[in-house]
Each structure stands twice: as C-alpha cells, then as structure tokens.
C-alpha positions as CSV (number, residue, x, y, z in Angstrom):
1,X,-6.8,8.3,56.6
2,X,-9.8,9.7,57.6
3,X,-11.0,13.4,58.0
4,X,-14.6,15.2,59.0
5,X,-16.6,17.5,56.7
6,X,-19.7,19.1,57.2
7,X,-21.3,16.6,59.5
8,X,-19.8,13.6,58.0
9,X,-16.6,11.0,58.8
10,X,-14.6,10.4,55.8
11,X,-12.2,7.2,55.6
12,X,-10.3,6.8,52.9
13,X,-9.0,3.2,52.4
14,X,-6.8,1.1,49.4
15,X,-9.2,-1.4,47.9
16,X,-5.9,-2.4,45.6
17,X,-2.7,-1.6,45.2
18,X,-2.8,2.3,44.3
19,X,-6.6,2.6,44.1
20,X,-8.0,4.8,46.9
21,X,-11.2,4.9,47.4
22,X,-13.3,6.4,50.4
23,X,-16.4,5.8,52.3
24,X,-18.4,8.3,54.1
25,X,-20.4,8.3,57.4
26,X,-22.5,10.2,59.1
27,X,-21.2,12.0,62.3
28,X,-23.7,11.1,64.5
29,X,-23.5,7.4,63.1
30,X,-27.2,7.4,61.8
31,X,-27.6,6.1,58.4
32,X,-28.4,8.6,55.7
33,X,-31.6,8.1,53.5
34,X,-32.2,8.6,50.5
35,X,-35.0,8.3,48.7
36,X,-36.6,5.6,50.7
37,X,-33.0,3.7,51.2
38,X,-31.5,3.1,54.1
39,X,-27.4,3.6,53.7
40,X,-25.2,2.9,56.8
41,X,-22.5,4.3,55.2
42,X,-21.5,5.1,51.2
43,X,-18.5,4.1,49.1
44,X,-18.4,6.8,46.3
45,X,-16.0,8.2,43.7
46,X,-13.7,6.3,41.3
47,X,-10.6,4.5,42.5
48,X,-7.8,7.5,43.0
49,X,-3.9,7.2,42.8
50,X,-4.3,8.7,46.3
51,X,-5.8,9.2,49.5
52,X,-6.3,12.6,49.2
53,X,-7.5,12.8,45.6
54,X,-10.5,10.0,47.2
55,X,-11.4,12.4,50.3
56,X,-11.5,15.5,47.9
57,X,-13.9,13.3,45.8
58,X,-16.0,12.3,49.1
59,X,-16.1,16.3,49.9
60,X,-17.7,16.7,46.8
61,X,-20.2,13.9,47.0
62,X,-21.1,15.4,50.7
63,X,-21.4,18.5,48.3
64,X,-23.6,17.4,46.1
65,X,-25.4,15.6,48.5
66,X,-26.4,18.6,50.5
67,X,-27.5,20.5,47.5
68,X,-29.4,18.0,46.3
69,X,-31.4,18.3,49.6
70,X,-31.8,22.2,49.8
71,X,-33.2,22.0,46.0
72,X,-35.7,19.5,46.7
73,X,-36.8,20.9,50.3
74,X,-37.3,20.3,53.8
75,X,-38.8,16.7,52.8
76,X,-35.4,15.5,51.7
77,X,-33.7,17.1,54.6
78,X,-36.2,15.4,57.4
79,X,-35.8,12.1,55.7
80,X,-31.5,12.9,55.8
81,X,-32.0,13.3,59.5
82,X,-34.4,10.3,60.1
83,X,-33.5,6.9,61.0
C-alpha cells in the first residue's frame, strides 16, 4: 500500500507475518536531512497489526517532522530541502 502526504510517498510493507511497518520518501526523491545525516528514505513507527494503523503512524512522523523544522527555523528547513 502506499499513499502521499504532505510532500512525501508513504509505503507501507509486512516485515512479518501481521507486523506492518512503513517507510517514507520524499516526493521529489531527494533524501531528507537531518541534522547533518543524509536519509534516502526512513522506516519509522512500531510494527502495526495493519497497513493502515502503519501509514497513520508515518503521517504523524511527517507531522512531527515538519514541526520540528518550523520550531527550529529556516536553518532546519534549507537543510530539509538540500541534497
């Protein structure tokens, strides 16, 4: 399964049976920075029950993310978009 949000691809994938996990993915397939490290893409979350619980999770990581840039300024954002 795989969705966008907000600028970002979000796959969501089995890594065993019934534990759903997702990885996320800049849109325009350049790697997201943060602070100083270069990411291609990210695994995040826990393992779910299901694919949707997994891409709810990534939405709130992409969240998080994205507030974590506004509170620490354009800085954070520039090095987001570099690469």
């Amino acid at each position: 399964m795989t969705c966008d949000y907000d600028g970002f691809n979000i796959e969501s994938f089995e890594a065993g049976a019934g534990l759903w996990h997702a990885r996320i993915r800049r849109a325009d397939l350049k790697p997201v920075v943060i602070d100083g490290v270069v990411f291609s893409s990210l695994e995040v979350g826990f393992a779910w029950s299901n694919p949707d619980a997994a891409v709810t999770d990534a939405k709130s990581q992409i969240d998080q993310l994205k507030r974590r840039c506004a509170a620490v300024g354009p800085a954070l954002q520039a090095e987001l978009s570099a690469a």
